[in-house]
C-alpha angles and dihedrals in degrees: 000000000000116000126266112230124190118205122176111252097233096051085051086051094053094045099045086049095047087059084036093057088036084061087214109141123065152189133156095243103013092038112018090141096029086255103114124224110172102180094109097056099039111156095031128122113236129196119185118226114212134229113230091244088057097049093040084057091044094042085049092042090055108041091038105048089226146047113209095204106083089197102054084034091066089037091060100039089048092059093044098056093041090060102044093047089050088047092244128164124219129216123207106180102101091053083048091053083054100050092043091056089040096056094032076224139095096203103088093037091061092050094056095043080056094056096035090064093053100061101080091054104036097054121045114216094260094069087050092050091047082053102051105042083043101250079133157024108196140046135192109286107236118227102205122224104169109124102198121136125210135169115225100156088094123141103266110215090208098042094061093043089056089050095054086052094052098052083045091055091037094062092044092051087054096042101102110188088067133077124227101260093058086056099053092050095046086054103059096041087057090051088046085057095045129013141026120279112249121186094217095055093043092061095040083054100062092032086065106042095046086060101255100113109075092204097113089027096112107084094200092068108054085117108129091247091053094049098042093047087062085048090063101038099045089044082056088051089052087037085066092049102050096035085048083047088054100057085038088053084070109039104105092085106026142103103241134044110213125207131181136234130217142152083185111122098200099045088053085062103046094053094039099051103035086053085058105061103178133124093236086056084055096043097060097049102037098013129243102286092048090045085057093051080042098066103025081070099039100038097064094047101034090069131140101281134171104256109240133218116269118210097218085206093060092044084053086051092045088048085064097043087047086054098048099050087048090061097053093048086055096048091050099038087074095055 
């Protein structure tokens, strides 16, 4: 039988509206606003799917003994004991795509998963609950000895079609002679050529070319391996998000209900706003004039459509033509 733990309910309060005020765990209907109501899904199972910046702190937190950072150190006790305490299970394969890629090698990822399985048996709530009401600092270092071995260095499909979109935005952000409008417009007649629409891509599109996103703010990085670099990371962030929308999209009738967990600012914003389509969403980040010129562009092209069939080699191919043209952007942008 599963342990009973008692835990005192005002410990459980200040824990639950610490991640309630933090704003870190997510889902379109239980979690629009990353403040969780599960009433509407009593009885499901949940597992919680981790951003790479969460599992990297809680990687760090285990094999170490300690987190320096006292605000990423009560972020990650608070979520393991909330999940521990809900009875929710995490999933760390996304973060360990990331890593993998990150890395071109398969070796480091497998030695985090090892010692990833190990943590819910390894701690027992309590450690996590010293932690996070800040009893205390530390916790016991765990020595993996799992000898599992798992591959997690694989080519991602969504990955790479969020790549291409990024070298694609990222020439556009650094075209000057259009607005942003035009932009805006030129983008998503080329996704309508040749992806698949994501929601998610669509308003971090037009968060980044109307000047709202700071990722090519830093004008002494305009160099093609800088920029391309941001291209990677930020097509990862919207990675999380469509290959999360994809098990969400079943979950009507399935088993298991996933969330997602970030500390990213920017990523918040991309999930909570985009799952909150409204004009009045729009107005009070662009304005209401730019919101019009927003949608008169979007609404003729982002119609109901047959998905089409995408030739992952040709998406490869278009990956290195994307590159190239990136680089002479760049080049040219400085003269």
């Amino acid at each position: 039988m599963p342990e009973i733990i008692e835990i005192d309910i005002n410990i459980l309060r200040q824990i639950t509206t610490f991640l309630l005020e933090k704003r870190i765990v997510f889902h379109p209907v239980i979690s629009p606003n990353g403040v969780p109501d599960f009433s509407l899904y009593q009885g499901r199972k949940y597992n919680l799917i981790l951003y790479r910046n969460i599992l990297t702190k809680l990687i760090k937190f285990v094999t170490d003994g300690e987190l320096k950072d006292p605000h990423f150190r009560q972020i990650i006790s608070s979520l393991m004991f909330w999940v521990n305490i809900n009875n929710i299970g995490i999933v760390s394969s996304f973060a360990l795509m990331e890593y993998s890629y990150s890395k071109q090698s398969r070796q480091e990822a497998n030695i985090e998963n090892k010692i990833f399985l190990e943590i819910f048996d390894y701690y027992h709530p309590n450690i996590w609950m010293n932690v996070a009401i800040e009893k205390e600092k530390n916790i016991p270092k765990l020595n993996s000895k799992n000898n599992c071995d798992e591959d997690f260095f694989i080519e991602a499909d969504h990955f790479k079609m969020h790549y291409l979109e990024m070298l694609k935005l990222a020439q556009l952000y650094f075209t000057k002679e259009l607005s942003p409008i035009k932009k805006l417009d030129t983008f998503a007649k080329w996704v309508i050529d040749n992806l698949l629409i994501c929601r998610y891509t669509t308003f971090y599109a037009t968060y980044l070319l109307f000047g709202k996103s700071k990722i090519f703010n830093n004008p002494n990085e305009t160099d093609f391996d800088s920029i391309n670099l941001k291209c990677i990371n930020q097509a990862w962030d919207l990675t999380y998000l469509s290959e999360w929308s994809t098990l969400h999209y079943y979950e009507d009738n399935a088993d298991t209900i996933y969330l997602f967990a970030t500390a990213d600012k920017e990523l918040k914003q991309i999930f909570i706003k985009s799952h909150n389509e409204s004009f009045d969403t729009y107005f009070d980040i662009y304005g209401e004039e730019i919101t019009k010129q927003i949608f008169e562009k979007l609404n003729p092209i982002y119609k109901e459509r047959k998905m089409p069939k995408l030739d992952m080699n040709v998406i490869d191919k278009s990956i290195m033509q994307e590159k190239k043209l990136l680089k002479v952007k760049l080049i040219n942008y400085g003269l």
